[in-house]
PyMOL Python script that loads the backbone (N, CA, C, O; Angstrom):
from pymol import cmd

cmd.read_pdbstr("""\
ATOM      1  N   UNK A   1      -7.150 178.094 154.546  1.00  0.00           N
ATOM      2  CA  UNK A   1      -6.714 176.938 153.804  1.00  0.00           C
ATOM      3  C   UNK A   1      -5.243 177.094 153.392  1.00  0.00           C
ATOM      4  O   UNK A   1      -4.454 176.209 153.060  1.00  0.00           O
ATOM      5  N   UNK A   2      -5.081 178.221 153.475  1.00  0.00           N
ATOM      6  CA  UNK A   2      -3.248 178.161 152.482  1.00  0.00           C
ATOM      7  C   UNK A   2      -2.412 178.534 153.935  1.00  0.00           C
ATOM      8  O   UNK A   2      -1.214 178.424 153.676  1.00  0.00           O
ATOM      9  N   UNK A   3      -2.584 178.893 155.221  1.00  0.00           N
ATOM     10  CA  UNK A   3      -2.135 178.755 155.854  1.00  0.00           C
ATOM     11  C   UNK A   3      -1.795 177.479 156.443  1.00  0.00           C
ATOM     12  O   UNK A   3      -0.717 177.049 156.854  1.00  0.00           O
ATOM     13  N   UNK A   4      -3.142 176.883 156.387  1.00  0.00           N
ATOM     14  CA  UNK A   4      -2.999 174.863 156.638  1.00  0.00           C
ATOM     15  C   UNK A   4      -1.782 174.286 156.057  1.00  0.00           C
ATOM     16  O   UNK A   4      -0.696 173.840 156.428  1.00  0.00           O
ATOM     17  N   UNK A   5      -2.700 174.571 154.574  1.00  0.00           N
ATOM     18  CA  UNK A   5      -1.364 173.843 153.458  1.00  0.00           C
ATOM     19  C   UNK A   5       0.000 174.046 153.645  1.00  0.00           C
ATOM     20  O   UNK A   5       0.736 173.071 153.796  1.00  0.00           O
ATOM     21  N   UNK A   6       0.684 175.826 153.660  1.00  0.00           N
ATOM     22  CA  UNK A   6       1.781 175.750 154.007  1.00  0.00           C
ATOM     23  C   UNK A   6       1.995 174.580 155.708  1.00  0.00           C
ATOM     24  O   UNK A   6       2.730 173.593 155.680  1.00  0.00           O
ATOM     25  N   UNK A   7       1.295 174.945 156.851  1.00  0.00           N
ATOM     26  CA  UNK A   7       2.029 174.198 157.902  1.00  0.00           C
ATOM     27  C   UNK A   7       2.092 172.798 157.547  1.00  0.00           C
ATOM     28  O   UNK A   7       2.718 172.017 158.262  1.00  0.00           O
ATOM     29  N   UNK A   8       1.537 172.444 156.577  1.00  0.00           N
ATOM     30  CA  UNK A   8       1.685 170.892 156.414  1.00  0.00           C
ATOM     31  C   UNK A   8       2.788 170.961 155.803  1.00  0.00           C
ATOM     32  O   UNK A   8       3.209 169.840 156.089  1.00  0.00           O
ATOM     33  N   UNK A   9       3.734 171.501 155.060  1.00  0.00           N
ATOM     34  CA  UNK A   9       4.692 171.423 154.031  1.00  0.00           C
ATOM     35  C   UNK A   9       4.421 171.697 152.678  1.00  0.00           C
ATOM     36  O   UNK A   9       5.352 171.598 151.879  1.00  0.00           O
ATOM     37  N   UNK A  10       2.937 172.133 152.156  1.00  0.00           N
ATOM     38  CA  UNK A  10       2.537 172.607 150.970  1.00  0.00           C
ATOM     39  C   UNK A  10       2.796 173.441 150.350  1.00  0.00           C
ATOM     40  O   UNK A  10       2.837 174.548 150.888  1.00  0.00           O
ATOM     41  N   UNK A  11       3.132 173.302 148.745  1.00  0.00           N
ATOM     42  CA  UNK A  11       2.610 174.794 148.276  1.00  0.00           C
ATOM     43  C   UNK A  11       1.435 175.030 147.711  1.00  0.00           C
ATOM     44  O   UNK A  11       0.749 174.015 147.601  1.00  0.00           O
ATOM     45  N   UNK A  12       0.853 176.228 147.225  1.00  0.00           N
ATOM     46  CA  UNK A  12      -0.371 176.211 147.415  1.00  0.00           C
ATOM     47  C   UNK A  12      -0.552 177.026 145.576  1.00  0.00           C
ATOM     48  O   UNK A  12       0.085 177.938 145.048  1.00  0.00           O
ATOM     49  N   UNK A  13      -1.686 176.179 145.076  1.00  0.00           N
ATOM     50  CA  UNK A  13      -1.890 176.405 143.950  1.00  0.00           C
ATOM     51  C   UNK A  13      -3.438 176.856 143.591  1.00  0.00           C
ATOM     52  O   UNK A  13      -4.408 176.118 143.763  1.00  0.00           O
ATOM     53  N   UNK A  14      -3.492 178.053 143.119  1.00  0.00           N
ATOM     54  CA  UNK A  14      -4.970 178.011 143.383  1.00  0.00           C
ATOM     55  C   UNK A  14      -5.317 178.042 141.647  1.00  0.00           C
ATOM     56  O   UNK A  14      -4.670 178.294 140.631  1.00  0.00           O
ATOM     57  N   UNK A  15      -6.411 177.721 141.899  1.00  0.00           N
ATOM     58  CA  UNK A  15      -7.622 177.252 140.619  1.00  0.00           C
ATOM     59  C   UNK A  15      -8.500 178.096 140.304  1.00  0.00           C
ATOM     60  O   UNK A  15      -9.311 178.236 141.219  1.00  0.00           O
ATOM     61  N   UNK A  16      -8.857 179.182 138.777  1.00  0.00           N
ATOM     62  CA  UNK A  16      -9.709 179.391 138.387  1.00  0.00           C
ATOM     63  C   UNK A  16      -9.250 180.742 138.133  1.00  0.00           C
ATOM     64  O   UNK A  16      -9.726 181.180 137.086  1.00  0.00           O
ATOM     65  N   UNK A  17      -8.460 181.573 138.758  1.00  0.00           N
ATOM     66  CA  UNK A  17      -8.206 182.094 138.561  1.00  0.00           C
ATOM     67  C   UNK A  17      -8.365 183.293 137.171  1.00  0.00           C
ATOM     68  O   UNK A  17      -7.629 183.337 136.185  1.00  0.00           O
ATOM     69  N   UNK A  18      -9.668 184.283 137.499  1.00  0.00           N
ATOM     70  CA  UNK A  18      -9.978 185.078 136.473  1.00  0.00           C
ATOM     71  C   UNK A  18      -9.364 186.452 136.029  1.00  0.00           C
ATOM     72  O   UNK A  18      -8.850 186.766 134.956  1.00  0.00           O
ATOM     73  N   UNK A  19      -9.589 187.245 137.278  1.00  0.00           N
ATOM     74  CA  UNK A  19      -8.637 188.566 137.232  1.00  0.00           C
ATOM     75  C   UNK A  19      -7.479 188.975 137.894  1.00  0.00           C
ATOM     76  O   UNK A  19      -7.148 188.463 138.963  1.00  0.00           O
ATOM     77  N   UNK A  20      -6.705 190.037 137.234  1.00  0.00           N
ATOM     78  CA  UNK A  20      -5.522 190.449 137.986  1.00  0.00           C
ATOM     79  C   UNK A  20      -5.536 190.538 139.195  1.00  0.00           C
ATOM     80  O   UNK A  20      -4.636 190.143 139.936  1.00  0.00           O
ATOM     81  N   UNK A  21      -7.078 191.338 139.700  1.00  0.00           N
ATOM     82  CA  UNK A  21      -7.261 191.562 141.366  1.00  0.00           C
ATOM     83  C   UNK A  21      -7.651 190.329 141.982  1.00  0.00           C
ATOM     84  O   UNK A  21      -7.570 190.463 143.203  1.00  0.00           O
ATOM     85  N   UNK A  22      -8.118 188.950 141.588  1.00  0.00           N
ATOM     86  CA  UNK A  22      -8.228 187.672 142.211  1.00  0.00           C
ATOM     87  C   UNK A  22      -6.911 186.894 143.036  1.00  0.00           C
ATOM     88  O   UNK A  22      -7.073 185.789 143.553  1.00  0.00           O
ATOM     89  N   UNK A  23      -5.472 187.447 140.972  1.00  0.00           N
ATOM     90  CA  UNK A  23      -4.252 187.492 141.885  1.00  0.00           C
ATOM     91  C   UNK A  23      -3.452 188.172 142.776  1.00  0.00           C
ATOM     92  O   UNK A  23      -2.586 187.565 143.406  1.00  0.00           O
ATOM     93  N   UNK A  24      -3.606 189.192 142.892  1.00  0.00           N
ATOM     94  CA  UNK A  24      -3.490 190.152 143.638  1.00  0.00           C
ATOM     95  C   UNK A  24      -4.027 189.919 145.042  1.00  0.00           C
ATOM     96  O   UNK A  24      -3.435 190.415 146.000  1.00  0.00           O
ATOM     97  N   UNK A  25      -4.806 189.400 145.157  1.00  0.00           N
ATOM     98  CA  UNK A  25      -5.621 188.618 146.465  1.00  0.00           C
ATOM     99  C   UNK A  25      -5.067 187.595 146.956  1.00  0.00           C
ATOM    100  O   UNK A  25      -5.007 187.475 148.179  1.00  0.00           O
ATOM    101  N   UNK A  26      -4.683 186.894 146.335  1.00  0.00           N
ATOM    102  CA  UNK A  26      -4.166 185.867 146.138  1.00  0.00           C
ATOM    103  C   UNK A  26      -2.867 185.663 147.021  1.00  0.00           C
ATOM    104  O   UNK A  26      -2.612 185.023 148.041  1.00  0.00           O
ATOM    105  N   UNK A  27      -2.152 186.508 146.157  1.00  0.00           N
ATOM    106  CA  UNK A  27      -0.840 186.722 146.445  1.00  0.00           C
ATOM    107  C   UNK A  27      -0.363 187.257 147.588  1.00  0.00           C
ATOM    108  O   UNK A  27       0.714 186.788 147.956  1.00  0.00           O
ATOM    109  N   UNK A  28      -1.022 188.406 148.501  1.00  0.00           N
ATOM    110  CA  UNK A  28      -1.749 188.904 149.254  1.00  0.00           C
ATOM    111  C   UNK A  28      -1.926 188.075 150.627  1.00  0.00           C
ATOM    112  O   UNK A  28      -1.438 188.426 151.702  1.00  0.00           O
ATOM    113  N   UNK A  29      -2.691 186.934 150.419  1.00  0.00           N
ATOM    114  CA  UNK A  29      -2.681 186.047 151.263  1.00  0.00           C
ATOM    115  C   UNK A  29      -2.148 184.634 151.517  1.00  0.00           C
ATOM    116  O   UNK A  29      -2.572 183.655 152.131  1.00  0.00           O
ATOM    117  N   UNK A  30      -0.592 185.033 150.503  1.00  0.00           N
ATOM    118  CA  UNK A  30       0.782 184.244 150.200  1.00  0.00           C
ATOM    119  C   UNK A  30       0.528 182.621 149.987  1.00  0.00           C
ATOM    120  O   UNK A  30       0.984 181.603 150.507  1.00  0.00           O
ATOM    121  N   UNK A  31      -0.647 182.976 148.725  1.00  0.00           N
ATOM    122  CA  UNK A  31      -0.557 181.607 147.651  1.00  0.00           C
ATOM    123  C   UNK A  31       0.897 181.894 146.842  1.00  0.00           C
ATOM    124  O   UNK A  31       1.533 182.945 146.763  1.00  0.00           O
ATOM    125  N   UNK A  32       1.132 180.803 146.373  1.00  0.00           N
ATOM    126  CA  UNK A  32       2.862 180.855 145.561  1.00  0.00           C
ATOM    127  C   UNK A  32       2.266 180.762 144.088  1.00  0.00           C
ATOM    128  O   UNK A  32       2.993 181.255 143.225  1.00  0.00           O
ATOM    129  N   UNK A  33       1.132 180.243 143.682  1.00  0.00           N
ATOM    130  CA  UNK A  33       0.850 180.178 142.447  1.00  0.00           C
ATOM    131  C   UNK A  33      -0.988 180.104 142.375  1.00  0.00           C
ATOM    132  O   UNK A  33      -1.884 179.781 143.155  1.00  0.00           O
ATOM    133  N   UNK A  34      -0.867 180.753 140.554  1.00  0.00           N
ATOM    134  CA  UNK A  34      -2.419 180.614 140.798  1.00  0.00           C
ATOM    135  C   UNK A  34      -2.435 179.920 138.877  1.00  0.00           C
ATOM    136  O   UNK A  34      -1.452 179.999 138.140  1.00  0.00           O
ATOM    137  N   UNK A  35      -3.392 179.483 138.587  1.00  0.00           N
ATOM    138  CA  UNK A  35      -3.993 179.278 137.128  1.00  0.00           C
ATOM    139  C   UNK A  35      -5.149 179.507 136.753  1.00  0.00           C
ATOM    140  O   UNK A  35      -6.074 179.405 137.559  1.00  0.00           O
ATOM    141  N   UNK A  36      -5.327 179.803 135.687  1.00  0.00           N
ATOM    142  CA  UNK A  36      -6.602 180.393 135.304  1.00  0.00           C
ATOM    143  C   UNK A  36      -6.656 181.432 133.890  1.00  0.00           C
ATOM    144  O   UNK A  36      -5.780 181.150 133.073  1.00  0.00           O
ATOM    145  N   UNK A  37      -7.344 182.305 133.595  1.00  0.00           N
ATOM    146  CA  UNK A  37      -7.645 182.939 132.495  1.00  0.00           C
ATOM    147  C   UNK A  37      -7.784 184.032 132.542  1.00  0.00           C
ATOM    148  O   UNK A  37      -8.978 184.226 132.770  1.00  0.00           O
ATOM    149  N   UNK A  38      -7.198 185.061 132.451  1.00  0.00           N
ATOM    150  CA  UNK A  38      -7.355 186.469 132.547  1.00  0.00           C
ATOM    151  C   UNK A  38      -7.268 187.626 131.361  1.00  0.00           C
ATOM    152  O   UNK A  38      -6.277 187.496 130.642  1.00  0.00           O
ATOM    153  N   UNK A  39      -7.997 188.551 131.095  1.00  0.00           N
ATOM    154  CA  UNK A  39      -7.934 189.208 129.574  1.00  0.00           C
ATOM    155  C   UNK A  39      -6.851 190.205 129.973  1.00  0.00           C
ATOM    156  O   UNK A  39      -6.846 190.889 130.996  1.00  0.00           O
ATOM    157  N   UNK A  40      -5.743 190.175 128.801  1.00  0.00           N
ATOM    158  CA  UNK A  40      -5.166 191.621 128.705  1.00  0.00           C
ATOM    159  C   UNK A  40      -5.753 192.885 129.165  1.00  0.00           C
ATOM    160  O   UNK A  40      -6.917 193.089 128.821  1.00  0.00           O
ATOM    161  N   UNK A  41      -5.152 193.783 129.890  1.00  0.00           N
ATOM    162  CA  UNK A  41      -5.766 194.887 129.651  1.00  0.00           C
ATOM    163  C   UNK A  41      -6.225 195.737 128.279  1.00  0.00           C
ATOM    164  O   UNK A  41      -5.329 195.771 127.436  1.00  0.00           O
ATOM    165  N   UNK A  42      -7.112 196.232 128.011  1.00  0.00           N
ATOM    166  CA  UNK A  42      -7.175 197.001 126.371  1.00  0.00           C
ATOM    167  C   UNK A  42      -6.060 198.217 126.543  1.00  0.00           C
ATOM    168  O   UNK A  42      -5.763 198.861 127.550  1.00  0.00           O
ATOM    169  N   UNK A  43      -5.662 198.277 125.481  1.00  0.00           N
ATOM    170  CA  UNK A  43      -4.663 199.176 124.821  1.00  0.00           C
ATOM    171  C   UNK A  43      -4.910 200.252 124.804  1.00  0.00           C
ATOM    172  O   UNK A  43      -5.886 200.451 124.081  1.00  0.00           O
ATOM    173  N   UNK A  44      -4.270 201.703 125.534  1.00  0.00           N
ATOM    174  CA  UNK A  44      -5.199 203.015 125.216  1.00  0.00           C
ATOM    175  C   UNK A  44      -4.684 203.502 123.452  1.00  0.00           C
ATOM    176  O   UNK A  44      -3.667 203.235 122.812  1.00  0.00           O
ATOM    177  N   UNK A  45      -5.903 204.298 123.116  1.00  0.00           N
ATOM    178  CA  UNK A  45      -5.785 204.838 121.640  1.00  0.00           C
ATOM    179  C   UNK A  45      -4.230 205.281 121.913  1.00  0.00           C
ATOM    180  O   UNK A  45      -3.892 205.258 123.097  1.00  0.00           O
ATOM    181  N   UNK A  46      -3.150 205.719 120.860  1.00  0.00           N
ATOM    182  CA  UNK A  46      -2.127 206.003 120.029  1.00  0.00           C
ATOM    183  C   UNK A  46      -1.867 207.372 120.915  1.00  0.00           C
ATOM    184  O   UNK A  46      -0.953 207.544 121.722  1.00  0.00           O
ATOM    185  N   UNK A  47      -3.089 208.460 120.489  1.00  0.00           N
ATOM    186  CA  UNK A  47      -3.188 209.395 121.049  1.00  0.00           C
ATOM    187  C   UNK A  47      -2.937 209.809 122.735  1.00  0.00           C
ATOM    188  O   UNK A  47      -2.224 210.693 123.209  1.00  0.00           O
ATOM    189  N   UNK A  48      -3.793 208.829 123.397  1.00  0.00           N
ATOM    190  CA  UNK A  48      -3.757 209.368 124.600  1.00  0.00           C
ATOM    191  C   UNK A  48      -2.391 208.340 125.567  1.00  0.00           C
ATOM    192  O   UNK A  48      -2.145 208.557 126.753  1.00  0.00           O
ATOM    193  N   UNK A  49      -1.770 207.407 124.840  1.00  0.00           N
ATOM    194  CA  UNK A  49      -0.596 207.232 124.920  1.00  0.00           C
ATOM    195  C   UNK A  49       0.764 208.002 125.020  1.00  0.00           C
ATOM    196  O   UNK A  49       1.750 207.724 125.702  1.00  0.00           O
ATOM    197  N   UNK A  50       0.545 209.079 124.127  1.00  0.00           N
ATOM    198  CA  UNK A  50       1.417 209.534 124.139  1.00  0.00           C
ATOM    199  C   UNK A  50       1.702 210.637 124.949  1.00  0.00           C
ATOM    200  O   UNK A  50       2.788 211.177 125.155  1.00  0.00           O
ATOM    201  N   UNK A  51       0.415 210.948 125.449  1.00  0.00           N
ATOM    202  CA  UNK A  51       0.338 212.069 126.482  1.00  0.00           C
ATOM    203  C   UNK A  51       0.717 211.874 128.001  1.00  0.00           C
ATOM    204  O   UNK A  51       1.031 212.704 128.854  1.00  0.00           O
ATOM    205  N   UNK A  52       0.556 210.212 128.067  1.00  0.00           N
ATOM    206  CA  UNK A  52       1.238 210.159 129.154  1.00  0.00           C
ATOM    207  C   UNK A  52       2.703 209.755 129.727  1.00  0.00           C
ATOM    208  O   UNK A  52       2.949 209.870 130.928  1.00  0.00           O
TER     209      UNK A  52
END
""", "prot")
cmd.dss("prot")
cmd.show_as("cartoon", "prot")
cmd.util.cbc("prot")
cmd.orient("prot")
């Protein structure tokens, strides 16, 4: 489908978009944009921050 779209003159916007690796996929198979909802990664403790 996003190969179509581009030969028609499209850009290609994809929908629903949940996780980083959806965009990552995404992107991957040279969509230009995506929307959707994705959670922050969690924060490591203070501690093991600093170790790395």
């Amino acid at each position: 489908m996003i190969d179509f779209a581009h030969a028609l003159g499209f850009t290609v916007v994809a929908e629903g978009v949940k996780t980083a690796g959806e965009l990552a996929e995404l992107r991957s198979l040279g969509c230009e944009y995506g929307q959707g909802y994705w959670r922050r990664p969690y924060a490591l403790p203070r501690r093991q921050r600093i170790r790395s």
